[in-house]
C-alpha positions as CSV (number, residue, x, y, z in Angstrom):
1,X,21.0,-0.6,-14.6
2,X,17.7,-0.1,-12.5
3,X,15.9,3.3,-13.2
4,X,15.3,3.9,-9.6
5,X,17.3,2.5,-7.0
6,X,16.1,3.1,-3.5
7,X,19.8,2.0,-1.7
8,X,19.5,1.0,2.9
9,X,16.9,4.0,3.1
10,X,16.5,4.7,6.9
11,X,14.0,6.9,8.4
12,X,13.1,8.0,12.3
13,X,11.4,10.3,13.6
14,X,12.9,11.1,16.9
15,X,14.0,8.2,19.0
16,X,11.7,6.1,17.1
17,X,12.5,4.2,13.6
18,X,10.1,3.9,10.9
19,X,11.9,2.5,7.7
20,X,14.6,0.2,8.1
21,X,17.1,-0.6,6.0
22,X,14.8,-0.3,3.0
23,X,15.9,-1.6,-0.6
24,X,14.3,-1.5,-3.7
25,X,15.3,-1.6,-7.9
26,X,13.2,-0.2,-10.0
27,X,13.3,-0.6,-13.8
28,X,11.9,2.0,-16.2
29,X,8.0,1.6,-17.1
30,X,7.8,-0.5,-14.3
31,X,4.7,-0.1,-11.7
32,X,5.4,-0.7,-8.5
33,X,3.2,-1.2,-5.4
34,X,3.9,-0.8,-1.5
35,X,1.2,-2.6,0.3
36,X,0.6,-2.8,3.8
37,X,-1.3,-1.6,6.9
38,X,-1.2,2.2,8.6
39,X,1.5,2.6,10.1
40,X,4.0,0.0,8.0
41,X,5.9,2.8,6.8
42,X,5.3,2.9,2.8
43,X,4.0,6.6,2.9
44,X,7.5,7.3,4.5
45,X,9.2,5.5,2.1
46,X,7.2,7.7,-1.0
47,X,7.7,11.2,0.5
48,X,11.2,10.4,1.2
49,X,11.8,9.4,-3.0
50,X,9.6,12.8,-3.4
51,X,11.7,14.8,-1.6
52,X,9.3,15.9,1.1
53,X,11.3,13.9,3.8
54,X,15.2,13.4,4.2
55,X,16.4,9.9,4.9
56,X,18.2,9.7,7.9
57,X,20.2,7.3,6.3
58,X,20.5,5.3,2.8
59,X,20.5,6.7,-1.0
60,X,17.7,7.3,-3.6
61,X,19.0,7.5,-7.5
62,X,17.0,8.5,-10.4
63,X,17.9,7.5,-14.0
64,X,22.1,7.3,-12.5
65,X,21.6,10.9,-10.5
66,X,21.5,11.0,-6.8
67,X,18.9,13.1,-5.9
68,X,19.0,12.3,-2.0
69,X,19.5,15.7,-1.0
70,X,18.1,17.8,-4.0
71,X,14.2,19.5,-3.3
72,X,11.5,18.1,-4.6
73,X,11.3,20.7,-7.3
74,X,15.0,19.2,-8.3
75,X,13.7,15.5,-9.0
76,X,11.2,15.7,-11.8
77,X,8.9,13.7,-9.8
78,X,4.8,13.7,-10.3
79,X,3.1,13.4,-7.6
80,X,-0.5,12.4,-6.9
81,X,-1.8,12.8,-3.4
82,X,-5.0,11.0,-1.9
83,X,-6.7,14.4,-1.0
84,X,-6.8,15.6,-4.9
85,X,-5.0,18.9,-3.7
86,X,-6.4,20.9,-6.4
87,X,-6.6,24.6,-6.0
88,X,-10.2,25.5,-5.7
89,X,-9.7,29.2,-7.4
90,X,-8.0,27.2,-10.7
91,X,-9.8,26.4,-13.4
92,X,-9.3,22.7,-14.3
93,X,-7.2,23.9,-17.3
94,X,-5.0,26.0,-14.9
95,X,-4.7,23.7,-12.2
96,X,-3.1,21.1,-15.3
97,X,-0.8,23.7,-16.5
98,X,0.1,24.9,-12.7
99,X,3.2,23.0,-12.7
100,X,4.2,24.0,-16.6
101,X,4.1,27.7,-15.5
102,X,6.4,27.3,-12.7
103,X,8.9,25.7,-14.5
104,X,8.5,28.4,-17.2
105,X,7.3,26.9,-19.9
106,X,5.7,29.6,-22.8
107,X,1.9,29.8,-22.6
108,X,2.3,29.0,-26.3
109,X,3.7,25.6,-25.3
110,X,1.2,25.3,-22.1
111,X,-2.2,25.3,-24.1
112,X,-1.3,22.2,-26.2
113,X,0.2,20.0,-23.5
114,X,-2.9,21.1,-21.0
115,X,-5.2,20.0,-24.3
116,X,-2.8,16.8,-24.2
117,X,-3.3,15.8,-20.9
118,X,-7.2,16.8,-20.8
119,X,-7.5,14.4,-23.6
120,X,-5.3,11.7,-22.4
121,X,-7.3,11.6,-18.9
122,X,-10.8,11.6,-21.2
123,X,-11.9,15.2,-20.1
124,X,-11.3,17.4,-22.7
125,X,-14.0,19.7,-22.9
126,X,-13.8,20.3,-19.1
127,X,-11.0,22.4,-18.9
128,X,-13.1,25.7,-18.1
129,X,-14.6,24.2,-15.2
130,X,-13.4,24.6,-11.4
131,X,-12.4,21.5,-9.1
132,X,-15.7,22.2,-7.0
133,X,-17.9,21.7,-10.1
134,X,-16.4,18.0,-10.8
135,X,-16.9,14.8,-9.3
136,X,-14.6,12.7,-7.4
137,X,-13.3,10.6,-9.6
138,X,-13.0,13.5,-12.0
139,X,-11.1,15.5,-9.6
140,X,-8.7,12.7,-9.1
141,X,-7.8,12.5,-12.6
142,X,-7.0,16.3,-12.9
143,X,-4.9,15.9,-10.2
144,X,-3.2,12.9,-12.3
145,X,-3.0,15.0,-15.2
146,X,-1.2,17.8,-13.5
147,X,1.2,15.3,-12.3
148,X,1.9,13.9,-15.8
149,X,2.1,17.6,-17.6
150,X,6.0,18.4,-16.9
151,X,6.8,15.2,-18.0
152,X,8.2,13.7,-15.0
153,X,10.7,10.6,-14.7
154,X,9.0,8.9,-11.7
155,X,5.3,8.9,-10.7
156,X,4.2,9.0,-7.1
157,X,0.5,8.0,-5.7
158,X,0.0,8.0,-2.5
159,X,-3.5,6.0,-1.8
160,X,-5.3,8.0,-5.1
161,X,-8.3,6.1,-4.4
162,X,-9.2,5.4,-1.1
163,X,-11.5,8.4,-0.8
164,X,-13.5,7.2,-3.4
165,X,-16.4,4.5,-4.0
166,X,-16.0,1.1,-4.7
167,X,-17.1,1.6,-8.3
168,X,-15.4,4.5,-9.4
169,X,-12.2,3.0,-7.5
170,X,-12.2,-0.2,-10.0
171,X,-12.8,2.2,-13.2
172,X,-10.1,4.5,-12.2
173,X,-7.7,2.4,-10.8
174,X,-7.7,0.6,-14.3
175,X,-7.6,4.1,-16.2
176,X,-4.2,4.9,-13.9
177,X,-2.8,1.5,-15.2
178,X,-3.5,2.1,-18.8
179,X,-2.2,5.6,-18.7
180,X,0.7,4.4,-17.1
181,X,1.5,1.8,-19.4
182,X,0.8,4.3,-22.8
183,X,3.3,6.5,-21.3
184,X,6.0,4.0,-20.3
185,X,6.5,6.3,-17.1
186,X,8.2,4.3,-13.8
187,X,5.6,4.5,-11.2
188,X,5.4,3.8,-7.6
189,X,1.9,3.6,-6.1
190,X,0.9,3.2,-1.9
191,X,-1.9,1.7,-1.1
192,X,-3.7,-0.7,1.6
193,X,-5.8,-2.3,-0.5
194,X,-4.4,-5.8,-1.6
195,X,-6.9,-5.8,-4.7
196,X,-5.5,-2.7,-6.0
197,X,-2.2,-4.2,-5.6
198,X,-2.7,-7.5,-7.0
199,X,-4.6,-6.0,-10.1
200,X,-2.5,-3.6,-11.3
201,X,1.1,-3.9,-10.5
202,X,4.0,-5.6,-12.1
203,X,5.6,-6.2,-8.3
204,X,4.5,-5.7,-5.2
205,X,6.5,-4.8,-1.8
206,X,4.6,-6.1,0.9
207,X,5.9,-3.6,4.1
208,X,5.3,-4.2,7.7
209,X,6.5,-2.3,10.5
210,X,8.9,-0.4,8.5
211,X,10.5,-3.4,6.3
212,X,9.6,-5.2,3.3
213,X,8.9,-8.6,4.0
214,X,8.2,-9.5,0.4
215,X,8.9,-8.3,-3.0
216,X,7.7,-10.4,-6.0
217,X,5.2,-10.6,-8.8
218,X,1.1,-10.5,-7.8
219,X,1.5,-14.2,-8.6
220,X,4.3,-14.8,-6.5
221,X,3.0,-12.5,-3.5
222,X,-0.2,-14.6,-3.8
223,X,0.8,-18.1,-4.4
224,X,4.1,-18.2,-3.1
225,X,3.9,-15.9,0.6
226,X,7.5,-15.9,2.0
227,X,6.3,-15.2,5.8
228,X,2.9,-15.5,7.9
229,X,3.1,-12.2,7.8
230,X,2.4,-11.6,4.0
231,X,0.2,-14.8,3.8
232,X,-2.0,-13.3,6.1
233,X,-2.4,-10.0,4.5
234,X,-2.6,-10.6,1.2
235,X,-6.1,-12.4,0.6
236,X,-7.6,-15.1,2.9
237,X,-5.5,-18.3,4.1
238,X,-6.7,-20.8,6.1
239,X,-3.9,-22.3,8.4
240,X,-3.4,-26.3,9.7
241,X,-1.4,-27.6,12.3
242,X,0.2,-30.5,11.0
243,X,3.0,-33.5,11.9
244,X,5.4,-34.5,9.8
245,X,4.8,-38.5,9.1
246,X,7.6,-38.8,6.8
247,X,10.3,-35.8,6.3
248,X,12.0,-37.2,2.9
249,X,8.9,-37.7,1.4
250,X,6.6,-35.0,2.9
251,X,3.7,-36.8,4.4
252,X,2.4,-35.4,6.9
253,X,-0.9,-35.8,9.1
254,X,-3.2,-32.6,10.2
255,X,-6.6,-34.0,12.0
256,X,-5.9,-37.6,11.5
257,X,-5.7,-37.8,7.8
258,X,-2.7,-37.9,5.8
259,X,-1.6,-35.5,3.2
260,X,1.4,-36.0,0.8
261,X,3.0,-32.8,-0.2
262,X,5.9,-32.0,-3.4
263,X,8.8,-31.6,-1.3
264,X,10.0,-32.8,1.5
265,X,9.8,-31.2,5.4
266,X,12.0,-30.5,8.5
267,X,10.5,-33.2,10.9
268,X,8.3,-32.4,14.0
269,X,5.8,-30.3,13.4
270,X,4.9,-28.1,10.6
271,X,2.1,-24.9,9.6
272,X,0.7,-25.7,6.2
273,X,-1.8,-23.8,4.2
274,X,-4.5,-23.4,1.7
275,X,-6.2,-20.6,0.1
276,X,-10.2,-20.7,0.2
277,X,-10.2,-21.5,-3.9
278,X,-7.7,-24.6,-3.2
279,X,-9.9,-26.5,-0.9
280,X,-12.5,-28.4,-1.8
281,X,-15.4,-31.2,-0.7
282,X,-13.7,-34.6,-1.1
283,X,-15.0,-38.7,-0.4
284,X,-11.7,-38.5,2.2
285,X,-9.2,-35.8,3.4
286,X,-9.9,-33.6,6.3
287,X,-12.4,-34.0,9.0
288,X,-14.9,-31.1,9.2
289,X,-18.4,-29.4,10.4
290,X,-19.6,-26.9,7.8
291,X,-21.0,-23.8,9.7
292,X,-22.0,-22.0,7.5
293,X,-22.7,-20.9,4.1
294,X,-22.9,-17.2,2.1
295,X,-23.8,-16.2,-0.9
296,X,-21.7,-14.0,-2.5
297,X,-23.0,-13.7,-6.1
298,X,-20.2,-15.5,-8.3
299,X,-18.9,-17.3,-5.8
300,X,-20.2,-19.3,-3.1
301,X,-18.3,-19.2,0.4
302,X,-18.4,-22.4,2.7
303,X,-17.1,-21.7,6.8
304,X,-16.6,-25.2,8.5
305,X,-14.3,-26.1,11.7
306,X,-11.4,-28.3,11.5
307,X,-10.2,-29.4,15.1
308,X,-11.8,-26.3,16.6
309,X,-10.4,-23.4,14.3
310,X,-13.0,-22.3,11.3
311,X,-12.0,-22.7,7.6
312,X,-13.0,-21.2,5.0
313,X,-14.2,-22.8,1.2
314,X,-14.6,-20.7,-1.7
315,X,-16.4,-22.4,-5.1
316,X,-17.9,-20.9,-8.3
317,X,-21.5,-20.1,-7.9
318,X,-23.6,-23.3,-9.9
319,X,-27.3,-22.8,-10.3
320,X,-29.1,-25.7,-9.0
321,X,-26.3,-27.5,-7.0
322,X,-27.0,-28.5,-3.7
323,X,-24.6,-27.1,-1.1
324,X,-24.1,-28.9,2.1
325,X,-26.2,-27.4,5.2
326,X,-24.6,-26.3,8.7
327,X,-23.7,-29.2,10.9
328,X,-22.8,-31.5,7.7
329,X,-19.9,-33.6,8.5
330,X,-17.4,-33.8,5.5
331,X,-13.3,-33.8,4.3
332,X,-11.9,-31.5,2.8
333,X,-9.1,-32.1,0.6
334,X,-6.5,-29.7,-1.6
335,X,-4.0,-30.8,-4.9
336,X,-0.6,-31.4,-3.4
337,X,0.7,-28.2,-5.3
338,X,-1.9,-26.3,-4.0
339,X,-0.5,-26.2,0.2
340,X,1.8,-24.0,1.6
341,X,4.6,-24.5,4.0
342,X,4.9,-21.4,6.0
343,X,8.0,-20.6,6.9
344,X,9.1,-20.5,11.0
């Protein structure tokens, strides 16, 4: 049985709806992501397993309890927010043991587990300082630690990283993963940023306007997007308008030249797709003007037009190669397991 089992959660505010119908099976140690844009609803969905909003309809169970109605003090849920939320007037070692104190725990008890988590987050002599007094990313992983201190059976982060730079995101993003993992704690994590996502998680739930349009692996968000939807959002896809040559066999045709695909294909016509990495300069395939070229240190992005709509190449930066200039006519051509269908 699933740890956490989020069961047709249901949320509006008002007249209007922002989560519908939402489902979800979580298994213990698992990390989970919600990705998506503002507004999709995944936020929702996280305060509502926290306790901080009611569903109006649906079920939330923890570890076989129903906890739909109970407080958030009632769930045994951590919870790190994107502001840091530390209390400016607690020491760093008080604002860890905050949480033990309220539930009672004997200051005997509290120093070690405080020490425990101090250690565990790689601050351990900083305990004496106040939040003001620490960096960012420092502050962020107090807050982390106060979150892990009571022991909690579910970990909530609601966009932990976003205030923070580029940098410090990657180091800490990774240092939330490992902790995560050492711990074995189930963990739910909201963010907008696909890179977080796709690093770090075991699934993914791709949400838009207030649904989950996907729910898979990194590898199977990625490779395998089950609407445009997701294959638009999650990294860069470059889309071809094609006609289907032959159904039972899967040739099709996009700008003259004919592609042969793994499966076969509804007739008529059909969207196919290729992701940047997949495509590649060829002696035939696809018709195309390069427009442009950019250097992006490892990798070396080519922009061309295909029947008036750009395209986009990505290839491994190779000192010394030649890459074709703007207003070069070439084909472009992809491995047959590398195109998409997209769905209607």
């Amino acid at each position: 049985m699933s740890f956490l089992v989020l069961d047709h959660l249901q949320k509006s505010f008002g007249t209007t709806k922002v989560v519908h119908d939402f489902n979800l099976s979580v298994d213990k140690g698992e990390f989970v992501s919600f990705l998506g844009p503002s507004g999709c609803g995944k936020t929702t969905v996280l305060r509502m397993v926290a306790g901080f909003e009611t569903p109006s309809e649906g079920q939330i169970v923890i570890d076989g309890q129903d906890v739909t109605r109970l407080r958030p003090n009632q769930r045994q849920i951590g919870m790190v927010f994107q502001s840091y939320a530390l209390f400016p007037n607690l020491t760093v070692a008080e604002n860890v043991g905050f949480g033990l104190k309220v539930a009672g725990v004997p200051r005997a008890e509290r120093g070690p587990r405080v020490a425990e988590m101090l250690d565990l987050i790689g601050l351990p002599d900083l305990g004496g300082r106040y939040p003001w007094q620490l960096s960012g990313g420092q502050q962020q992983r107090v807050a982390l630690a106060r979150a892990l201190a009571p022991r909690p059976r579910v970990l909530l982060l609601d966009e932990p990283l976003s205030a923070l730079d580029a940098k410090i995101r990657v180091s800490l993003r990774n240092q939330i993963r490992e902790i995560q993992q050492q711990l074995g704690i189930t963990t739910i994590f909201v963010t907008h940023d696909q890179e977080e996502a796709l690093s770090i998680s075991d699934r993914i739930v791709v949400m838009h306007k207030g649904i989950a349009d996907q729910t898979g692996t990194p590898s199977d968000i990625y490779n395998s997007p089950a609407t445009h939807f997701v294959a638009g959002f999650v990294g860069t896809l470059n889309r071809f308008e094609a006609e289907v040559v032959d159904a039972a066999s899967g040739h099709v045709r996009v700008a003259g030249a004919g592609i042969l695909l793994e499966r076969p294909l509804p007739p008529g016509k059909v969207v196919l797709a290729a992701r940047p990495e997949s495509l590649q300069i060829a002696p035939e395939g696809i018709p195309a003007e390069i427009t442009g070229v950019e250097f992006l240190g490892s990798v070396q992005r080519l922009r061309a037009r295909v029947d008036g709509a750009e395209v986009v190449l990505d290839r491994f930066n190779a000192p010394g190669e030649e890459l074709p200039r703007p207003g070069a006519r070439v084909h472009l051509a992809a491995a047959r397991a590398s195109w998409l269908v997209l769905p209607e």
